[in-house]
Backbone of each chain as ProteinMPNN parsed JSONL, in Angstrom:
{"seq_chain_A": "XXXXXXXXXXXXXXXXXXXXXXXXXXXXXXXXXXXXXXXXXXXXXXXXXXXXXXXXXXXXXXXXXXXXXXXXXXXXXXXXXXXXXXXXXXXXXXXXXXXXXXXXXXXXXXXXXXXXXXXXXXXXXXXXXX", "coords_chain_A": {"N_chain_A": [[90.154, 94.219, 175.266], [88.419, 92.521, 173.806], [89.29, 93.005, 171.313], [92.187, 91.455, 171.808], [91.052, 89.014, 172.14], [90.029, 88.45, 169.512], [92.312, 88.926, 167.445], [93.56, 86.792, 169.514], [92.596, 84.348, 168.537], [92.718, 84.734, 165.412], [95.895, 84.114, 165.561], [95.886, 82.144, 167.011], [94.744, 79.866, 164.644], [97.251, 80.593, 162.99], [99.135, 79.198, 164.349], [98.576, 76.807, 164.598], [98.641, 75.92, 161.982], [101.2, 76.277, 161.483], [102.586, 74.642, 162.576], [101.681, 72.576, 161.754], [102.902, 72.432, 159.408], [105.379, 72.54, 159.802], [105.79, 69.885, 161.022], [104.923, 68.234, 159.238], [107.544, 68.393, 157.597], [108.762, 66.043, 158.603], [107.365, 64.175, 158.711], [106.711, 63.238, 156.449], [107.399, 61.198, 153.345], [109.412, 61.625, 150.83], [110.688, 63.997, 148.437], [109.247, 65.763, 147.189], [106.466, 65.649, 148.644], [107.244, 66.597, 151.495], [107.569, 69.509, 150.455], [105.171, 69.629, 149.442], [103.509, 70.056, 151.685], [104.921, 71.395, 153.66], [105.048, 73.812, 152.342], [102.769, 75.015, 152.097], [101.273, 74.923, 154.205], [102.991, 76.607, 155.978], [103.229, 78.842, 154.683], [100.099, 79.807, 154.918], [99.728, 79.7, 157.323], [101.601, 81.73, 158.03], [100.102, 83.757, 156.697], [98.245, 84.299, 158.351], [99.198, 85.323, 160.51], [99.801, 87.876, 159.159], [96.874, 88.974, 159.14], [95.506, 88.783, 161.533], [97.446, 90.941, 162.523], [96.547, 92.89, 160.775], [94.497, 93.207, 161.573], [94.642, 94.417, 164.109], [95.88, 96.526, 164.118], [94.272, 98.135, 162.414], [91.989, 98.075, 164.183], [93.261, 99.313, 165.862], [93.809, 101.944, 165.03], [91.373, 102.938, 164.133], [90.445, 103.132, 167.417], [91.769, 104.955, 168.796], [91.41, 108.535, 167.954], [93.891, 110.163, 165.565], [96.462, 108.779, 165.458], [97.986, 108.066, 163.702], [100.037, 106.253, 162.939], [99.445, 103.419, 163.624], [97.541, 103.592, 161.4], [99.494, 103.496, 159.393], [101.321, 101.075, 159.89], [99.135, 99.488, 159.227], [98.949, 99.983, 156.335], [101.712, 98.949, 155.719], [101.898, 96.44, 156.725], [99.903, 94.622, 155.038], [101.037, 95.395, 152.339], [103.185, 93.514, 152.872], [101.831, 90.963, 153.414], [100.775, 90.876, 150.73], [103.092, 90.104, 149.108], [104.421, 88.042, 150.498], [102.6, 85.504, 149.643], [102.484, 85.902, 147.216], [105.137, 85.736, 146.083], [105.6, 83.493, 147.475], [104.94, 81.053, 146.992], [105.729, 80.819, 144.407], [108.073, 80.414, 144.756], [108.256, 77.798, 145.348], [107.196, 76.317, 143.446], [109.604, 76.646, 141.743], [111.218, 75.258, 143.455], [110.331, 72.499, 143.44], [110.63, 71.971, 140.493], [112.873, 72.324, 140.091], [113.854, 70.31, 141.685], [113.529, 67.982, 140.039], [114.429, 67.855, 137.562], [116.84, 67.437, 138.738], [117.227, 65.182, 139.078], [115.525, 63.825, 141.058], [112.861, 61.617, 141.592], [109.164, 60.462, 142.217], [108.695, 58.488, 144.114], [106.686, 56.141, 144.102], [105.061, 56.958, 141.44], [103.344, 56.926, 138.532], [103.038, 58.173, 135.895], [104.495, 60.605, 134.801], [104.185, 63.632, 134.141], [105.172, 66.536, 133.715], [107.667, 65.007, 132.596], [107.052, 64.106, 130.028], [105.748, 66.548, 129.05], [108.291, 67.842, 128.635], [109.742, 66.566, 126.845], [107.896, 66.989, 124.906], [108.413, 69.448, 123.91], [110.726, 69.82, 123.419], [111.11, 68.227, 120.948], [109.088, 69.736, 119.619], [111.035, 72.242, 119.501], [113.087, 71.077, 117.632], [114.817, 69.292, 118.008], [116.304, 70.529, 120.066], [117.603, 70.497, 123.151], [116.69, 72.018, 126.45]], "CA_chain_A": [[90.124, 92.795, 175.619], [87.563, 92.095, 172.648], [90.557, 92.894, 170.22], [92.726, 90.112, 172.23], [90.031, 87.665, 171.825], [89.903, 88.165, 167.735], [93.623, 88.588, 167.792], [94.254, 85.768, 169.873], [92.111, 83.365, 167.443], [93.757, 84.036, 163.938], [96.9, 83.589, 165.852], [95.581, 80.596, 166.936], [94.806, 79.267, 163.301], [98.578, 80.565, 162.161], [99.952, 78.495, 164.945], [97.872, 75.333, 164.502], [98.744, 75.789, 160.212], [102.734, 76.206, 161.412], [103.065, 73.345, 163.415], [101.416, 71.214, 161.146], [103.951, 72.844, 158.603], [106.852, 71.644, 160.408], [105.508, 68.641, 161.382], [105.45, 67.961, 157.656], [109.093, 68.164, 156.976], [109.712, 65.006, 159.61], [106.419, 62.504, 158.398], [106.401, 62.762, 155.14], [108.578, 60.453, 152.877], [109.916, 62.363, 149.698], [110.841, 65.85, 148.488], [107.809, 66.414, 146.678], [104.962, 65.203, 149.555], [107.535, 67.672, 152.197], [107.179, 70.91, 149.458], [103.606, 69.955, 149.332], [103.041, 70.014, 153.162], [105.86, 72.872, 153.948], [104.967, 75.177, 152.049], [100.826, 75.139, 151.647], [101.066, 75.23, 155.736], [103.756, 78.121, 156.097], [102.172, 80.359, 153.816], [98.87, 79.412, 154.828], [100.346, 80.236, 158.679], [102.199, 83.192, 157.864], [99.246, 84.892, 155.997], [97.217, 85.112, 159.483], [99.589, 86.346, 161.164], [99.504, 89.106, 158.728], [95.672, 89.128, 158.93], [96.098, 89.829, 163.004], [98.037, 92.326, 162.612], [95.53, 93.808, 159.734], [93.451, 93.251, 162.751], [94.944, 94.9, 165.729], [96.448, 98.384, 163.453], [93.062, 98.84, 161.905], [90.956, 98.501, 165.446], [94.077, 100.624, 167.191], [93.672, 103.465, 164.327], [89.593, 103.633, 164.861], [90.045, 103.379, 168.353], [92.315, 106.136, 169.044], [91.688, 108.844, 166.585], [94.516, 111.041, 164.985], [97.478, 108.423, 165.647], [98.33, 107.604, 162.305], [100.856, 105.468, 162.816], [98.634, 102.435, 162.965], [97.64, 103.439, 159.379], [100.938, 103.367, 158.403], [101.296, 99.602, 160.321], [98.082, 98.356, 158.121], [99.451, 99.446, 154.988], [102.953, 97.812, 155.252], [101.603, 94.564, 156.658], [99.159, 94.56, 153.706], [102.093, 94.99, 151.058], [104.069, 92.323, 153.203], [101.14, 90.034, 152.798], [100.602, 91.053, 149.346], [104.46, 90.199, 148.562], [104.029, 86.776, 150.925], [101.481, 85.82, 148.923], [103.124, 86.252, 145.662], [106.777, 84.766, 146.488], [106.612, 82.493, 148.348], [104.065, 79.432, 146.097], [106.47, 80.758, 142.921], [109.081, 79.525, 145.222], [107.715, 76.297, 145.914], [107.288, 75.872, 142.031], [110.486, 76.727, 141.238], [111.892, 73.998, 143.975], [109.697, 71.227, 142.806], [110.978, 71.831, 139.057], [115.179, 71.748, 140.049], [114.295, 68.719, 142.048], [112.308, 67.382, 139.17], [115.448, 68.217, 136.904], [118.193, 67.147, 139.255], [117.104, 63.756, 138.774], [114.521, 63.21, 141.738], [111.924, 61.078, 140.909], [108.69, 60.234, 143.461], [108.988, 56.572, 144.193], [105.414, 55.383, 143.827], [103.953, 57.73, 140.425], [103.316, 56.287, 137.082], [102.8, 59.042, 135.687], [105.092, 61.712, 135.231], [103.576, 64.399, 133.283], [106.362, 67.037, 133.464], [108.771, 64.817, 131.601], [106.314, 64.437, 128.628], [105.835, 67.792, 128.368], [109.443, 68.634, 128.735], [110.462, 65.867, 125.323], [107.178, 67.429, 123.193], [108.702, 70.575, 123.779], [111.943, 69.7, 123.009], [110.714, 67.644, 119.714], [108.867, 71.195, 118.491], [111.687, 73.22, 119.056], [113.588, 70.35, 116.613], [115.576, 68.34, 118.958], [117.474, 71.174, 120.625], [117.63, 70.431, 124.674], [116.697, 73.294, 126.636]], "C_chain_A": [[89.437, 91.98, 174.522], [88.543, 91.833, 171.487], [91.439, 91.849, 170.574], [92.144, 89.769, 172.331], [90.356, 87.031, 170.357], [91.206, 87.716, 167.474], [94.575, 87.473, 167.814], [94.19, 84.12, 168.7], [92.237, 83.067, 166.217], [94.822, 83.736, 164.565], [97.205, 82.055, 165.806], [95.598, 79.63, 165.344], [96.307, 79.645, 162.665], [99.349, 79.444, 162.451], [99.762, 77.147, 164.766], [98.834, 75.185, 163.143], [100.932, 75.379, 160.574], [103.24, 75.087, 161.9], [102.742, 72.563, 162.743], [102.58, 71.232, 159.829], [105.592, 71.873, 158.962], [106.789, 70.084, 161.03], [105.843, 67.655, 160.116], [106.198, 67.165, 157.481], [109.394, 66.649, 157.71], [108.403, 63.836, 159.043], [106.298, 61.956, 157.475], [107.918, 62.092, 153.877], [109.798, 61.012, 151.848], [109.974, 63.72, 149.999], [109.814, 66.446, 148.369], [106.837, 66.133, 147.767], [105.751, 65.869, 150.777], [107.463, 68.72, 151.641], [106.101, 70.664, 149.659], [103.444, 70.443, 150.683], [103.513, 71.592, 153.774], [105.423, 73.831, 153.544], [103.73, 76.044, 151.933], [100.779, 75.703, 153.42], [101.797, 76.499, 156.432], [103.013, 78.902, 155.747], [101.284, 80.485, 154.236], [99.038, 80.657, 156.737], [100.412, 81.867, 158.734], [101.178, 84.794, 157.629], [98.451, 85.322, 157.088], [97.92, 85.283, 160.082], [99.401, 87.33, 160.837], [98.09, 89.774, 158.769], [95.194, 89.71, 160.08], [96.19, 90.641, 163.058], [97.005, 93.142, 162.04], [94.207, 94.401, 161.104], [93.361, 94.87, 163.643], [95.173, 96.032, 165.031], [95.332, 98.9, 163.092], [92.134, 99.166, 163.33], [91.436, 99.869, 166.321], [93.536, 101.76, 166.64], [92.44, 103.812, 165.008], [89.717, 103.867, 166.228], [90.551, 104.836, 169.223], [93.05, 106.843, 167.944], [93.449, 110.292, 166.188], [96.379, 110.393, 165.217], [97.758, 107.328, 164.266], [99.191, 106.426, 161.981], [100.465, 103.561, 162.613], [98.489, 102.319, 161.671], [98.876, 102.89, 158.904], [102.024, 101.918, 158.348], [100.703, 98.614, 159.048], [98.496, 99.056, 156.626], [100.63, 98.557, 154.397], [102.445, 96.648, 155.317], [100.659, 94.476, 155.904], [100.322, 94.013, 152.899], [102.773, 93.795, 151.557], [103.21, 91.482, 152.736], [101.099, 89.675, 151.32], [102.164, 90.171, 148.891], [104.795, 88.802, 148.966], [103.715, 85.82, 149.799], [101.372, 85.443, 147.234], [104.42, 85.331, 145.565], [106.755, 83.385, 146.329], [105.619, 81.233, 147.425], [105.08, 79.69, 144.13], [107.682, 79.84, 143.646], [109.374, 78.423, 145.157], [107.501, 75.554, 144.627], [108.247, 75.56, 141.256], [111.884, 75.34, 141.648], [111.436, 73.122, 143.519], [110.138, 70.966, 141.344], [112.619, 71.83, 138.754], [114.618, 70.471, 140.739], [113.813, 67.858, 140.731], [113.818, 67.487, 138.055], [116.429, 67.881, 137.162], [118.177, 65.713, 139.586], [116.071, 62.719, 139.943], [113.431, 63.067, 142.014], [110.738, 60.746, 142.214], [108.614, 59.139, 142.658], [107.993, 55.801, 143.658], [104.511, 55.751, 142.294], [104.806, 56.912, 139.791], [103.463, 56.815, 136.208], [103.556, 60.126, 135.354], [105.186, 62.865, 133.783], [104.551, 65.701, 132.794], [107.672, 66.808, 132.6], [108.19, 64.878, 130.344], [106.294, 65.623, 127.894], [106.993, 68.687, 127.958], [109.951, 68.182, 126.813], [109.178, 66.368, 124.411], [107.867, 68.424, 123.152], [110.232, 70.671, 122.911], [112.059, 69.379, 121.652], [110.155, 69.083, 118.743], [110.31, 71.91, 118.504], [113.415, 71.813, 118.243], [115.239, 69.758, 117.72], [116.203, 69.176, 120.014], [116.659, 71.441, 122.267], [117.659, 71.816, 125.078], [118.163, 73.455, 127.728]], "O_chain_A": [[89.827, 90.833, 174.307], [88.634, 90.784, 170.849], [91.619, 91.095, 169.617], [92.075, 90.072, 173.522], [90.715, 85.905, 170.011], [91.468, 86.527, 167.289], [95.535, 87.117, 167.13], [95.021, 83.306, 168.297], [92.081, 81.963, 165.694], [95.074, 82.606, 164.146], [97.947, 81.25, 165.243], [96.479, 78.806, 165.098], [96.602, 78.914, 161.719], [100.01, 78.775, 161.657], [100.706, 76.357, 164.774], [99.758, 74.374, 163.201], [101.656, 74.534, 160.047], [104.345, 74.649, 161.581], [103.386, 71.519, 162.852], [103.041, 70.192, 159.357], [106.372, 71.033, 158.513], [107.728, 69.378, 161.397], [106.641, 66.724, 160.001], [106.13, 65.951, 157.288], [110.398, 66.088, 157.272], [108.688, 62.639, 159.031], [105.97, 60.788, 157.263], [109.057, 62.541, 153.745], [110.985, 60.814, 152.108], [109.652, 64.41, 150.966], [109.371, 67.369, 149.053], [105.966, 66.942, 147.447], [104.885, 65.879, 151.651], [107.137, 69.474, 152.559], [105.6, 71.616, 150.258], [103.149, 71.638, 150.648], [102.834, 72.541, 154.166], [105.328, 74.828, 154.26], [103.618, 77.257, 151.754], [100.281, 76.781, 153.744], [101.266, 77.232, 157.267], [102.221, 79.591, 156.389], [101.075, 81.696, 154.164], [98.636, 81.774, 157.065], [99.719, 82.775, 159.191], [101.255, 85.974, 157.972], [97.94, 86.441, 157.064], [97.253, 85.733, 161.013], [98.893, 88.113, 161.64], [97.999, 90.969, 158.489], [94.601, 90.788, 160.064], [95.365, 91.426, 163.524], [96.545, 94.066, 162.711], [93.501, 95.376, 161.359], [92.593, 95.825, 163.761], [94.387, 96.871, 165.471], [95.163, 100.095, 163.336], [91.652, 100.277, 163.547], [90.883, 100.775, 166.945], [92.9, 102.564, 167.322], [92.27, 104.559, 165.971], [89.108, 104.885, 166.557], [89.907, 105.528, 170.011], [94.082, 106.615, 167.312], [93.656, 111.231, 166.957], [97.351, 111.146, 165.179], [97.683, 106.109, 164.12], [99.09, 105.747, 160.96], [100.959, 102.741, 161.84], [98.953, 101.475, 160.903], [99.084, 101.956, 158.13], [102.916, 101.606, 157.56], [101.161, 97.716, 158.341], [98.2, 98.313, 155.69], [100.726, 97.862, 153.386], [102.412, 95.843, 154.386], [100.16, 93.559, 156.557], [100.635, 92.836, 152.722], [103.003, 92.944, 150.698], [103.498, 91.028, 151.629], [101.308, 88.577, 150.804], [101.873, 89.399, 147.977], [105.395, 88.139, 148.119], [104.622, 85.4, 149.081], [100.554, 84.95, 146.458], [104.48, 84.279, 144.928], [107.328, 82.529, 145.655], [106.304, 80.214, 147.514], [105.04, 78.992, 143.116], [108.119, 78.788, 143.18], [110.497, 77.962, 144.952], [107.59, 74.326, 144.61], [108.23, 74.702, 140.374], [112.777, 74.791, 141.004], [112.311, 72.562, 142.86], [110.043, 69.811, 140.93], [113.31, 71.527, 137.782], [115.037, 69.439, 140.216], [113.971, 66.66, 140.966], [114.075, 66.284, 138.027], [117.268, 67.823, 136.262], [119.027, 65.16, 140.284], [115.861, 61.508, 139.881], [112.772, 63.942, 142.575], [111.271, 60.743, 143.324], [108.529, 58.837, 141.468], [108.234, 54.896, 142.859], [103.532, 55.082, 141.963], [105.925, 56.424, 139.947], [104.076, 56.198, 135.337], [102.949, 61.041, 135.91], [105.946, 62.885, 132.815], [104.696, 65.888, 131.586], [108.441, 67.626, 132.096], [108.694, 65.626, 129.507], [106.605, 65.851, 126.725], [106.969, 69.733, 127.31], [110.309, 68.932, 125.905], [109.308, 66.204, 123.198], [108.196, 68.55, 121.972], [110.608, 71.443, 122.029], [112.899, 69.985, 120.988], [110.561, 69.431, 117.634], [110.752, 72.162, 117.384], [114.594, 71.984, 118.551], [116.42, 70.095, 117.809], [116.684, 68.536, 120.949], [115.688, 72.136, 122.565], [118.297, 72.695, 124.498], [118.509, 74.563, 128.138]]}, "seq_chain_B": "XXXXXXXXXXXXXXXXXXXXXXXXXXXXXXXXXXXXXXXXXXXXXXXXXXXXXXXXXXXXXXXXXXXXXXXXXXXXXXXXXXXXXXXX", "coords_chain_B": {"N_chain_B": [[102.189, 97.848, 177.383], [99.989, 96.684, 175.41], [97.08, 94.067, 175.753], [96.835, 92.319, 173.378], [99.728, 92.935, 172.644], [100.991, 91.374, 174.037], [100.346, 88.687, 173.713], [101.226, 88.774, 171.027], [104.232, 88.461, 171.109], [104.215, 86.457, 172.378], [103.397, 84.083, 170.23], [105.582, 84.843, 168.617], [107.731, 83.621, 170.392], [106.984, 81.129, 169.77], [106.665, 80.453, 167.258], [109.468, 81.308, 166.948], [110.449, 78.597, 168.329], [109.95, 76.537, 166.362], [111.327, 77.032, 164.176], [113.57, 76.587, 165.372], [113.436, 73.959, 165.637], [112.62, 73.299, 162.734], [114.891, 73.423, 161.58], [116.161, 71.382, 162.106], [116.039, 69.545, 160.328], [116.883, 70.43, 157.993], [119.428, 69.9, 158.714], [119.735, 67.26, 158.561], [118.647, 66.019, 156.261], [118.361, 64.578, 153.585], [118.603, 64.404, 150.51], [119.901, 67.166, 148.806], [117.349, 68.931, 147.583], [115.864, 68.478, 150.088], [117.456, 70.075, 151.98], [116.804, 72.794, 150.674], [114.271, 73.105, 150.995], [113.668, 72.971, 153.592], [114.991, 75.572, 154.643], [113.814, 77.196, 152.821], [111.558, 77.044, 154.506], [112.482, 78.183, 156.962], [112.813, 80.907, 156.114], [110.298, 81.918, 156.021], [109.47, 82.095, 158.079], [110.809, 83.556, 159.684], [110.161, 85.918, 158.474], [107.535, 86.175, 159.49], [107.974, 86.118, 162.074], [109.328, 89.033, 162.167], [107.321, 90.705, 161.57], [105.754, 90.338, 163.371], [107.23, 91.434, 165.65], [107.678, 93.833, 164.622], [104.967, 94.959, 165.123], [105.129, 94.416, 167.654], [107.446, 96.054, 168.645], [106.454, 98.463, 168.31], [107.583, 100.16, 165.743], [107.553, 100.54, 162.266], [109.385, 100.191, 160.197], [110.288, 97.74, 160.96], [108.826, 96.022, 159.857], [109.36, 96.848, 157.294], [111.44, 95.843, 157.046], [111.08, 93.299, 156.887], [109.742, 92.876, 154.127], [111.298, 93.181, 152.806], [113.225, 91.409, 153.348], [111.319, 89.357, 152.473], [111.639, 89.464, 149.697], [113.748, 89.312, 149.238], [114.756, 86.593, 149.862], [112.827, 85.293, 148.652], [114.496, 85.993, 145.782], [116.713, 84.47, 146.372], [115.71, 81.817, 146.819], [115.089, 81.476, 144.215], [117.383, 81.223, 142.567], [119.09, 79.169, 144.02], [117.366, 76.772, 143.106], [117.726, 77.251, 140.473], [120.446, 76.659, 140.647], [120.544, 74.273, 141.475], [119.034, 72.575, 139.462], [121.07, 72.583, 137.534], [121.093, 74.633, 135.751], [122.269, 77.15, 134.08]], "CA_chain_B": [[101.716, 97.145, 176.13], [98.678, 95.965, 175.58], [97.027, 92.527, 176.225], [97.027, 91.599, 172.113], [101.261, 92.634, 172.245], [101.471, 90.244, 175.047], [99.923, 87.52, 172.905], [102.466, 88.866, 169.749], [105.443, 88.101, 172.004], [104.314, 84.715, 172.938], [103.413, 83.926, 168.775], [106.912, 85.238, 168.084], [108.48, 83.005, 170.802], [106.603, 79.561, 169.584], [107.66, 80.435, 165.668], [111.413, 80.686, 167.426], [110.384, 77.01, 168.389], [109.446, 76.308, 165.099], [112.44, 77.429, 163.497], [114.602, 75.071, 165.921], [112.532, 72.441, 164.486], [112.736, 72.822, 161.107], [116.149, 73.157, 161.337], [116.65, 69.533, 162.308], [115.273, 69.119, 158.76], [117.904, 71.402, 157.072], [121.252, 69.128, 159.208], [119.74, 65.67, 158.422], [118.147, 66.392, 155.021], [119.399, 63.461, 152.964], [119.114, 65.287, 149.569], [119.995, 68.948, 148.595], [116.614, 69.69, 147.511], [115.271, 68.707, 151.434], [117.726, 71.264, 152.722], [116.038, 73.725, 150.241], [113.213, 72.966, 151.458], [113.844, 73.311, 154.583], [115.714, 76.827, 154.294], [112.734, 78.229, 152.578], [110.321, 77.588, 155.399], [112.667, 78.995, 157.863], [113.041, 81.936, 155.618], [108.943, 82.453, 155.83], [108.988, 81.833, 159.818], [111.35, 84.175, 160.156], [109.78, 86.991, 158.204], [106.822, 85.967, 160.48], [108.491, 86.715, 163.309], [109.712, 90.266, 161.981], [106.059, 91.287, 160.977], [105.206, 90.44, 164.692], [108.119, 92.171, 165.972], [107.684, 95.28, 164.103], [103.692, 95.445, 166.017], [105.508, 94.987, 169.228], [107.694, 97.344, 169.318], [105.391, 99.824, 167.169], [108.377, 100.267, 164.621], [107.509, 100.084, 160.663], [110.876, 99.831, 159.71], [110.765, 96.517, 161.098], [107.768, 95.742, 158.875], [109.587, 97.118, 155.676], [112.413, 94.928, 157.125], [110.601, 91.961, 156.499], [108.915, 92.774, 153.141], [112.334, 92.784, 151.746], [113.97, 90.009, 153.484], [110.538, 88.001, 151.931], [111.666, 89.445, 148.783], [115.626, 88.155, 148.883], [114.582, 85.309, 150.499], [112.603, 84.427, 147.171], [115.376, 85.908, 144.729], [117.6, 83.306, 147.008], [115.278, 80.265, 146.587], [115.194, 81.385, 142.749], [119.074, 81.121, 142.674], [119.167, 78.012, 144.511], [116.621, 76.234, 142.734], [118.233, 77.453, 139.522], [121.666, 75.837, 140.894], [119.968, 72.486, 141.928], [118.825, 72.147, 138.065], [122.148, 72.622, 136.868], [121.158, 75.439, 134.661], [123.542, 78.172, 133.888]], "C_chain_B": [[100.318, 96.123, 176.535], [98.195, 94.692, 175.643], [97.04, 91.668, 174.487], [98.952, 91.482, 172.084], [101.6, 91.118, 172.976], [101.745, 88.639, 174.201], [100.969, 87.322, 170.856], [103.629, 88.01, 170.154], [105.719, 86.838, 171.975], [104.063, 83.874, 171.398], [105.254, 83.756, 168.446], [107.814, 84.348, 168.538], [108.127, 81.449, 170.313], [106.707, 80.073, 167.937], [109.357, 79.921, 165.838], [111.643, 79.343, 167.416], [110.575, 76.474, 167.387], [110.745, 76.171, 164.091], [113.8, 76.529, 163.629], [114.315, 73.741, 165.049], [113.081, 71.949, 163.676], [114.094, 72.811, 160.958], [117.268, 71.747, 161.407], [116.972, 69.168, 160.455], [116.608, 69.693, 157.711], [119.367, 70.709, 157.606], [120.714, 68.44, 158.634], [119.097, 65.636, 157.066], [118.971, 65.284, 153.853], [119.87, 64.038, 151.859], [119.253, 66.84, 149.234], [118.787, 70.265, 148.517], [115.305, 69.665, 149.033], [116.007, 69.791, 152.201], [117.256, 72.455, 151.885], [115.065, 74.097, 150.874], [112.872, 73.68, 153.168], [114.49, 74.937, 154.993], [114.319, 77.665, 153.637], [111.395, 78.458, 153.919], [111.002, 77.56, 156.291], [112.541, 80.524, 157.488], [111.493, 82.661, 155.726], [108.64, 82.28, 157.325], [109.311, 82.672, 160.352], [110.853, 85.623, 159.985], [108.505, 86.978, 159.268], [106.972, 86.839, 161.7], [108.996, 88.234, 163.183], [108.748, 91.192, 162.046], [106.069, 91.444, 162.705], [106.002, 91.311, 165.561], [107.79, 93.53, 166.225], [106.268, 95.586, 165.094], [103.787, 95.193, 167.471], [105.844, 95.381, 169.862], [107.746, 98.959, 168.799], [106.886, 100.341, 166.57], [107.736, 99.48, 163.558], [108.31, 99.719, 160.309], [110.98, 98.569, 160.4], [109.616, 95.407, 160.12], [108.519, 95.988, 157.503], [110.616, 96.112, 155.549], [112.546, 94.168, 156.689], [110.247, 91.996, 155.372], [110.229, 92.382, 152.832], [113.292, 91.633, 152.198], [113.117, 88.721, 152.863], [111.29, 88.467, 150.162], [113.391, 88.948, 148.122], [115.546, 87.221, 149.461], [113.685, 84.432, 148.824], [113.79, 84.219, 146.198], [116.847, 84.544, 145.348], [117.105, 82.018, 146.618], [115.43, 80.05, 145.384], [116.744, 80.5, 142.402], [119.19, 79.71, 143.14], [118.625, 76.51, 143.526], [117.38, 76.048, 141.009], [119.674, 76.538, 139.185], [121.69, 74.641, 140.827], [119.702, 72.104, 140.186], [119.611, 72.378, 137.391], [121.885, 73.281, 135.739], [122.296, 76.107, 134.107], [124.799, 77.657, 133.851]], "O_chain_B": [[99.913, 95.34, 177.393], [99.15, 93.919, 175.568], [97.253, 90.456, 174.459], [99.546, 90.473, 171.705], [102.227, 90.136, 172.576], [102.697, 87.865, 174.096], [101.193, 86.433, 170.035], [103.921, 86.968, 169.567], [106.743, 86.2, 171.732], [104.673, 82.805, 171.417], [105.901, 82.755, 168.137], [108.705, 83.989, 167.767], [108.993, 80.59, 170.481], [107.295, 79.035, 167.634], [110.083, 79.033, 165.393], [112.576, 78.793, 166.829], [111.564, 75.74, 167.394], [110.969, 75.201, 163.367], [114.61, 76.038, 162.843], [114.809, 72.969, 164.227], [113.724, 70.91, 163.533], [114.51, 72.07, 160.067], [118.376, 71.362, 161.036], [117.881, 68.701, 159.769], [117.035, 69.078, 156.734], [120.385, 70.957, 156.96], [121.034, 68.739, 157.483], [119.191, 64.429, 156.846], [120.133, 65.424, 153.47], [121.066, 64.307, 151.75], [118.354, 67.579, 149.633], [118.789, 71.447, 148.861], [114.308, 70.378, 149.149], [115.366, 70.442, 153.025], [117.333, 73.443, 152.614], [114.899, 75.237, 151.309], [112.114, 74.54, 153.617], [114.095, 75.23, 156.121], [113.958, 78.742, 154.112], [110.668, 79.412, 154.199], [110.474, 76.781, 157.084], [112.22, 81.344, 158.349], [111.428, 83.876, 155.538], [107.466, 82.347, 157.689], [108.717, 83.037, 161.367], [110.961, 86.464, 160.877], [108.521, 87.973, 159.993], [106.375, 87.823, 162.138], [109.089, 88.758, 164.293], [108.98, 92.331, 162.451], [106.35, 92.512, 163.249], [105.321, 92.018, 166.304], [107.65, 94.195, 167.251], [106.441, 96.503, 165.897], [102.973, 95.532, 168.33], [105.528, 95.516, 171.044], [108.464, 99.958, 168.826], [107.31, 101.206, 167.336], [107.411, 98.295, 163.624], [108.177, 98.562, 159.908], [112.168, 98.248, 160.41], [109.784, 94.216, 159.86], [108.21, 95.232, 156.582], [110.859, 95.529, 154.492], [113.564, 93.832, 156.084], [110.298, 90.818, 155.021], [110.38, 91.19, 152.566], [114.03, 91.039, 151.412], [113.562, 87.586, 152.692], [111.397, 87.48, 149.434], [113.878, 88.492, 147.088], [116.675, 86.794, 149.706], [113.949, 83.391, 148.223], [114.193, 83.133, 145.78], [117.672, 83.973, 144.635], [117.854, 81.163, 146.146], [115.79, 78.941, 144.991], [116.916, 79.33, 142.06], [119.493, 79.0, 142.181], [119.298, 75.501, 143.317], [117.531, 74.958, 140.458], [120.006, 75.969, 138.145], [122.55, 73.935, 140.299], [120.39, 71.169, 139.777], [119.188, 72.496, 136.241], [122.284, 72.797, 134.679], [123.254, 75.457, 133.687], [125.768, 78.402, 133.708]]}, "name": "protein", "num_of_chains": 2, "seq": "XXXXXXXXXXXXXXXXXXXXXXXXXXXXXXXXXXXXXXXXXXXXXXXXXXXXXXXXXXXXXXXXXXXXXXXXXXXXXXXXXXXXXXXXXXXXXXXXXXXXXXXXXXXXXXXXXXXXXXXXXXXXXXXXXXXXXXXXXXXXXXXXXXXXXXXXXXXXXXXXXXXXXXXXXXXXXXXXXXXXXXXXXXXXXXXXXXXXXXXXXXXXXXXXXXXXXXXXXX"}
């Protein structure tokens, strides 16, 4: 019952992080300020679920000994995390830099530091567009 | 099953929610890179839901399931993302 307490309470924080995730996608105006929101809150979500679980397989193993199979729970959902973790914010880099490329601009910046760096780059390697 | 699966179950079924959701987001999506958008964080709700799965009905193989659907679910966003910037 102690283990559904802990359990229940990262859940809690995945579920709070997911909803605000998806909430996101519908308040916010642009592509870029929904990627920011979407994807910081998913991941963010996602990772305690996996942290739960890390939970509940590691308490099951100790608690009842010689059933291995737990172990063999908390190492996958580890690597899943691990692999989470890793993915999914390259993802989120990789979308922000085709929209950024496919010609959409945020409405309100002055600023746009990505194109600068795109025309020095272009200027060293002697005019030739990547 | 124990009183934490119980609480998996009911996780697993309010992600499902979740998923409805965002999917609004992925029909009405004005430009290409909001249905991206949208498509990637079903693709991380869903593995969600697999992880939880797999610890409820004590199957790994539904755990390894998920590692690799997070991992063609990236090489997908790559691809996508790649498309949207009119590379290749």
């Amino acid at each position: 019952m102690l283990l559904a307490f802990f359990v229940g309470l990262l859940l809690l924080v995945s579920v709070v992080f997911n909803c605000l995730g998806a909430v996101s996608l519908y308040r916010f105006p642009d592509v870029y300020t929904r990627l920011h929101g979407a994807t910081k809150c998913t991941t963010f979500g996602t990772l305690f679920i996996a942290f739960a679980l890390l939970l509940y397989s590691i308490i099951r193993f100790m608690a009842v000994e010689g059933e291995s199979r737990f172990l063999v729970l908390f190492i996958h959902v580890l690597i899943a995390a691990v692999v989470l973790l890793i993915s999914n914010p390259a993802g989120a880099h990789a979308l922000a830099r085709a929209a950024h490329r496919s010609g959409i601009l945020p409405e309100p910046a002055i600023v746009d530091s990505l194109e600068d760096m795109e025309k020095e780059m272009t200027r060293q390697r002697g005019g030739v567009a990547l | 099953m124990s009183a934490s699966q119980y609480l998996f179950v009911g996780m697993a079924l309010i992600m499902a929610l979740l998923v409805i959701l965002v999917s609004g987001r992925l029909i009405v999506g004005p430009t290409t890179a909001d249905r991206l958008i949208a498509l990637d964080v079903i693709n991380t709700l869903v593995s969600g839901i697999m992880l939880l799965l797999g610890a409820v009905y004590d199957s790994v193989v539904m755990v390894d399931v998920a590692i690799v659907y997070m991992a063609l679910s990236f090489v997908s966003t790559l691809y996508f993302a790649r498309h949207l910037e009119g590379g290749f």
